[in-house]
C-alpha positions in Angstrom: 65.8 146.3 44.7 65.0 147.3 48.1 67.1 145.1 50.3 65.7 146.6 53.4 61.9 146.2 52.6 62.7 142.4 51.9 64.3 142.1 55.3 61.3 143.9 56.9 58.8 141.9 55.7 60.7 138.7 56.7 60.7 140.0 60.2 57.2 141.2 60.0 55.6 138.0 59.0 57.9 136.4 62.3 55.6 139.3 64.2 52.1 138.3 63.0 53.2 134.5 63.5 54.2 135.7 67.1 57.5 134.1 66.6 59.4 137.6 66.4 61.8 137.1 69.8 62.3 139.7 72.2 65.1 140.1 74.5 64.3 141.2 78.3 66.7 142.9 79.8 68.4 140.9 82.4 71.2 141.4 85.0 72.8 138.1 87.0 73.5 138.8 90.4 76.5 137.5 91.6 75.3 135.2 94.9 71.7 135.7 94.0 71.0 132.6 91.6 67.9 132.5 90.8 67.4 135.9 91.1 68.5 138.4 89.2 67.7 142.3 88.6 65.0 142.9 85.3 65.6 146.1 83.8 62.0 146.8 83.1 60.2 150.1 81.3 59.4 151.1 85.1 62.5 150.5 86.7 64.4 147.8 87.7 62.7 144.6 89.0 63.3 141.5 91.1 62.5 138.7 89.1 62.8 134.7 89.3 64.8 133.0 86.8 63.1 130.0 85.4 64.4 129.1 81.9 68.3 129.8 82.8 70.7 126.6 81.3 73.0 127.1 84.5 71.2 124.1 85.8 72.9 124.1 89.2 74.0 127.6 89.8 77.7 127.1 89.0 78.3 130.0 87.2 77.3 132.2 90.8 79.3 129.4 92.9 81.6 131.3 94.9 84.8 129.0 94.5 84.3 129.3 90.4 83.8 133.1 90.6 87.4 133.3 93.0 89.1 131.1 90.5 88.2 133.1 87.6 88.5 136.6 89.4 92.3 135.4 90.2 93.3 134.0 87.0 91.9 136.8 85.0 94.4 139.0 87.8 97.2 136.7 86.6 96.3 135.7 82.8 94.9 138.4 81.4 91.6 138.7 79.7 92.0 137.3 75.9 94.0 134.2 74.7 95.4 136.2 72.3 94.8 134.5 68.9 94.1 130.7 68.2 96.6 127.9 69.9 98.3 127.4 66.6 99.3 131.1 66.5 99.1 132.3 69.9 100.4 129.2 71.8 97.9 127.1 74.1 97.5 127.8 77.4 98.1 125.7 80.5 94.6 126.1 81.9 93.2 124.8 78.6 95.9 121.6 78.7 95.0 121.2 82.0 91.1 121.2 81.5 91.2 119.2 78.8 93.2 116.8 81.1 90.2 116.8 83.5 87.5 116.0 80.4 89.5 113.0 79.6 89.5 112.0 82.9 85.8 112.7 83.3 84.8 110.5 80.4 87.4 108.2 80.9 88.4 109.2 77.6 92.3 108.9 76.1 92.3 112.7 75.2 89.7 116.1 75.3 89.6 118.8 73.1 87.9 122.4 73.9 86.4 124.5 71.4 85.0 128.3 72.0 81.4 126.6 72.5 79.5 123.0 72.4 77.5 124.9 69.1 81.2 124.9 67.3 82.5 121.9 69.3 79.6 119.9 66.9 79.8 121.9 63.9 84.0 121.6 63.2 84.3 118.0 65.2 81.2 116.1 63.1 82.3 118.0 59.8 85.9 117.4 60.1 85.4 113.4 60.9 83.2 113.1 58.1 85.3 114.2 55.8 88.4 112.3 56.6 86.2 108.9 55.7 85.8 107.9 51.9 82.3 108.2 51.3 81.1 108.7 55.0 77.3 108.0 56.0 76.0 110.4 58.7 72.8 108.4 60.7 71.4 111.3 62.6 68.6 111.8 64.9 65.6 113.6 63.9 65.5 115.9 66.9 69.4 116.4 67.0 69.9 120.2 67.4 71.0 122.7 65.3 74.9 122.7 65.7 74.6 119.0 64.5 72.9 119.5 61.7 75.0 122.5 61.0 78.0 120.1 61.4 76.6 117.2 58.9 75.8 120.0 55.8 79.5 121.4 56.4 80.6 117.8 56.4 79.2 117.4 52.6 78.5 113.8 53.0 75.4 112.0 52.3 73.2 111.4 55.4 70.0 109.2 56.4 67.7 110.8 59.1 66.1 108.4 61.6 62.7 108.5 63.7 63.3 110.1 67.1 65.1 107.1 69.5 63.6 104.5 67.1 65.9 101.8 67.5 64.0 99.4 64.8 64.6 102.1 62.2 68.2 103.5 63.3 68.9 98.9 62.5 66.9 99.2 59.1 69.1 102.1 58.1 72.6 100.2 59.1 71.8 97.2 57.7 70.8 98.4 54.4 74.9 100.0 54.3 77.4 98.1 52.7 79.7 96.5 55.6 82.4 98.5 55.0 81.4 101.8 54.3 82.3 104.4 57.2 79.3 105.4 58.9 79.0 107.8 62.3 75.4 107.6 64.4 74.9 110.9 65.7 72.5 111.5 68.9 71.8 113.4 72.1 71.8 112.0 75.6 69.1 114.6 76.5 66.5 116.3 74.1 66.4 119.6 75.6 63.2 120.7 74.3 61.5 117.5 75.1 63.4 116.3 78.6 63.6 112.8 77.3 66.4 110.7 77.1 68.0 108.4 74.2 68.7 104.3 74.5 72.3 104.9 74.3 73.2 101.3 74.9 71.0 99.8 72.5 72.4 102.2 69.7 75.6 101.4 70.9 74.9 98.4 70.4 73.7 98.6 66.8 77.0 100.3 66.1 79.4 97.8 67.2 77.3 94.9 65.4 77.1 97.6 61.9 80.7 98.5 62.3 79.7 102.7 62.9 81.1 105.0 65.1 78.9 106.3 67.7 79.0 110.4 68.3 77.2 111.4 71.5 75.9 114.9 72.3 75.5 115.0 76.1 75.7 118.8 76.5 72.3 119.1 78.9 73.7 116.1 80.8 77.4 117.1 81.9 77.5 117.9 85.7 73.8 116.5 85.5 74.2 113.2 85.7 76.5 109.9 86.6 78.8 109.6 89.6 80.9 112.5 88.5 78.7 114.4 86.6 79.9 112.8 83.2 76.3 112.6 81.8 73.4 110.2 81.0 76.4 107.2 79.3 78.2 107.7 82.8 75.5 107.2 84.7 74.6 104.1 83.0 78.2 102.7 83.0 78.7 102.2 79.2 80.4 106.1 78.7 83.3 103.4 77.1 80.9 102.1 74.5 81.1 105.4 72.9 83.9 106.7 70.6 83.2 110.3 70.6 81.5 112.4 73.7 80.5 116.5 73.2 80.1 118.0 76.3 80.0 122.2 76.8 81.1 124.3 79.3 78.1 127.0 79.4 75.2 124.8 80.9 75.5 122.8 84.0 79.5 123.9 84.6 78.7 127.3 84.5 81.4 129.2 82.1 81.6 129.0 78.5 82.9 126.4 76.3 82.4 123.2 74.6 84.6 120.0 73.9 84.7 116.8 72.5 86.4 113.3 74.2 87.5 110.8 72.8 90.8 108.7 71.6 93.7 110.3 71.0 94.0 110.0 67.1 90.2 111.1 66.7 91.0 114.2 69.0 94.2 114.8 66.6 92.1 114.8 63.7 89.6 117.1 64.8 92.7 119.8 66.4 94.9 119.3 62.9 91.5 119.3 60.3 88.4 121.1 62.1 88.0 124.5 60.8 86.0 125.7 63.6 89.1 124.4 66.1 92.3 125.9 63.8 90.6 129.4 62.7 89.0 131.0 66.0 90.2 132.6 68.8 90.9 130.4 71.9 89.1 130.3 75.3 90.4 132.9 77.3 92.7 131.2 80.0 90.8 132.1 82.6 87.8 131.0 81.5 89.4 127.6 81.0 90.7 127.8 84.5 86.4 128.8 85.7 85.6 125.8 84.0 88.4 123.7 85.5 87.3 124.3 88.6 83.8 123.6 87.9 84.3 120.6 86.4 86.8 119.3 89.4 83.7 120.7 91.9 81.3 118.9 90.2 83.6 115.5 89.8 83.7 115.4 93.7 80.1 117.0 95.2 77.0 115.4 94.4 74.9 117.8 96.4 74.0 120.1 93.6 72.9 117.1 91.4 70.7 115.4 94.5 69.0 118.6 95.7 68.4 119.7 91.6 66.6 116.2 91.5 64.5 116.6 94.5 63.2 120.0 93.3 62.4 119.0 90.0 60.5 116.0 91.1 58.6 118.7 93.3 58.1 120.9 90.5 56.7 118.2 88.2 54.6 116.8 91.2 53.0 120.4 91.8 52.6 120.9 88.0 50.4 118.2 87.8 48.5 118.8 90.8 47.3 121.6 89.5 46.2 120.5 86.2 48.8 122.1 84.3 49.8 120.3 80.6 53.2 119.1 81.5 55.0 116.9 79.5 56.4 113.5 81.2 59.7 113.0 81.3 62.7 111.9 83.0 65.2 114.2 83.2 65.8 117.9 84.7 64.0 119.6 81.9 60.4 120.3 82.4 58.4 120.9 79.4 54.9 122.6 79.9 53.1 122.6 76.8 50.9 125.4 75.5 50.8 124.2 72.0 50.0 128.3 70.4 52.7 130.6 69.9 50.5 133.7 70.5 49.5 132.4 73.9 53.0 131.4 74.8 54.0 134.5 74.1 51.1 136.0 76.5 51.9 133.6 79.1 55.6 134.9 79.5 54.0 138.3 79.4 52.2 137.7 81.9 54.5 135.7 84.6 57.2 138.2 83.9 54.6 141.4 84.6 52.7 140.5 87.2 54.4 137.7 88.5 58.2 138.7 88.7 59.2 135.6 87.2 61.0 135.4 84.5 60.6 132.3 81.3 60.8 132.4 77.5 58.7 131.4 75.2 59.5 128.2 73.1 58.1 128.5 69.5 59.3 127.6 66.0 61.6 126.5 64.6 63.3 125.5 67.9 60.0 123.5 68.3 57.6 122.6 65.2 54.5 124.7 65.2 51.8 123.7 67.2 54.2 122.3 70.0 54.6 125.4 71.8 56.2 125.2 75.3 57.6 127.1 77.8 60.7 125.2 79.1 61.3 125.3 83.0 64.7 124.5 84.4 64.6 124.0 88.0 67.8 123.6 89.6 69.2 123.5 93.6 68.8 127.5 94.3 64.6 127.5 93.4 63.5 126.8 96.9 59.7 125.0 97.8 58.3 129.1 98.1 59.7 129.7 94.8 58.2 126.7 93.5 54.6 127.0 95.0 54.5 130.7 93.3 55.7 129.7 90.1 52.7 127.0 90.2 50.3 129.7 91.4 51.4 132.6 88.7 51.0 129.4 85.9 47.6 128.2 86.6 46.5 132.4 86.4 48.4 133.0 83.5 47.1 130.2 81.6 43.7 131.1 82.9 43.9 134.5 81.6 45.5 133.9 78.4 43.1 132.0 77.3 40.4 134.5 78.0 42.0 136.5 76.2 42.4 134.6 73.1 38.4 133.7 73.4 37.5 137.0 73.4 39.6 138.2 70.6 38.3 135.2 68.5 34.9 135.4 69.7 
């Protein structure tokens, strides 16, 4: 057998489907947010960052970058091993302090990234309840599906924020049997957002446990940046919040809040929690004082808003196919992998601006997207050539594809 050859052709047929990703060389600038340097075939390049999760340029903000540059001065660079063997740090104890506080939650528990956070914390709650039910979204992400199948329990998949099905579904459970509604705040390939109270609801009245993925909304939204629940006042109707570190806070990391005994049970029974590696102390001290920054200033959140509605505005204005929404996550459908692909192509060489494609299976097939992420650094310039270089590239892709098919 020819293990090689089967792994070629795998990738191959990823190629002629023109979902075969491609990594573009790119270098952050530290101050330069959006910016950033593109190591292209010519040379380097200035290009414009449109796609990046570091929705309000926390991870270049200059009191996050001193923090970390002095604790890694004073910490070290590693943890050292897990916090069972190793010992936990104080910046970790402290910043899960701060998450608590944040969703005025009893207790927070951080995990290497929001991807594990969901995988060990859904698994390991699951299988501490005699024959669990998972109710789960159908456009939850990855890590939450990855963390139902390690949970081994039986599972019901409802319609996308279809509260009339998620009811059909509960009430057909026996009273008494555990069950855990799993959902995002914000769809990050769609920019919508979910009817948190009215599952909430549903869960109090069928006796589940609500688990809330709010990972695109930390630092996005509410008073203090405690996501989509917070800003709608009902984060306390919800037993279990995920949040992560890497997105809006800037650093890396994910967590979950929530009472103190589920906490406990995820630190003493989650696999992902016991066996890896801590976060780095000062990491955990980065995120700390991103988190803290982001608890008191709501400039970054207003001035994200007010360039996104600009964006969206301009968008359609120009007869491009965005998808409406309501959150920071604009979707601009192209709906044909190869021409998504072209697209980026194009913006990135003859445009300077830099956006990934969005195919399958992050998105089903014929929903093709490029995702744009303004945030508080794109300026109105930067957004009036962004518009500009879209309405040509779109123009000329599909030239392209007619005259290839013609």
């Amino acid at each position: 057998m020819d293990y090689n050859e089967i792994f070629k052709s795998r990738l191959d047929k990823l190629r002629v489907e023109s979902r075969y990703r491609t990594f573009v060389e790119i270098e952050r600038q530290a101050g330069r947010h959006p910016h950033a340097k593109w190591n292209s075939p010519d040379g380097p390049m200035d290009v414009v960052i449109w796609c990046s999760n570091d929705y309000l340029g926390m991870g270049q903000n200059p009191k996050v970058i001193k923090a970390l540059t002095n604790a890694f001065g004073s910490l070290g660079t590693g943890a050292g091993g897990t916090r069972n063997i190793s010992g936990t740090s104080a910046a970790i104890v402290a910043l899960e302090a701060e998450l608590a506080e944040l969703h005025g939650k009893e207790r927070a528990i951080v995990l290497t990234s929001g991807y594990v956070a969901n995988e060990a914390s859904i698994s390991a709650i699951a299988k501490l309840l005699d024959n669990a039910l998972i109710v789960s979204d159908e456009m939850n992400h990855a890590s939450i599906i990855s963390g139902i199948r390690h949970a081994r329990c039986d599972k019901v998949i409802f319609r996308h924020n279809d509260i009339a099905h998620l009811e059909e579904i509960l009430i057909a459970q026996p009273p008494d049997r555990p069950k855990i509604i799993v959902f995002e705040s914000v769809y990050s390939m769609d920019g919508d957002t979910s009817p948190i109270s009215e599952i909430a609801t549903l869960a109090k009245r069928y006796n589940a446990l609500t688990y809330l993925d709010e990972v695109h909304a930390v630092g996005m939204y509410g008073d203090e940046g405690g996501g989509i629940a917070q800003m709608h006042g009902i984060q306390d109707q919800i037993d279990i919040i995920q949040g992560t570190l890497g997105k809006a806070f800037g650093v890396i990391g994910g967590y979950i809040a929530a009472n103190d005994v589920i906490c406990d049970s995820v630190r003493s029974f989650g696999s992902g929690f016991i066996f890896t590696t801590a976060l780095p102390p000062a990491l955990a001290h980065g995120a700390l004082v991103s988190v803290q920054h982001l608890r008191q200033s709501r400039t970054e959140r207003l001035i994200q808003n007010q360039q996104a509605i600009k964006l969206k505005t301009k968008l359609r204005e120009a007869g491009l196919p965005l998808m409406n929404g309501d959150t920071h996550i604009v979707p601009v459908m192209v709906n044909d992998a190869a021409k998504c692909t072209r697209i980026c192509e194009i913006l990135l060489q003859d445009f300077c601006i830099y956006v990934q494609p969005i195919n399958y299976p992050t998105v089903p097939k014929g929903t093709e997207r490029l995702r744009l992420t303004p945030g508080p650094l794109h300026n109105d310039t930067m957004i009036d050539h962004l518009v500009d270089a879209l309405s040509k590239a779109f123009d000329t892709a599909t030239k392209e594809q007619i005259m290839q098919t013609g």
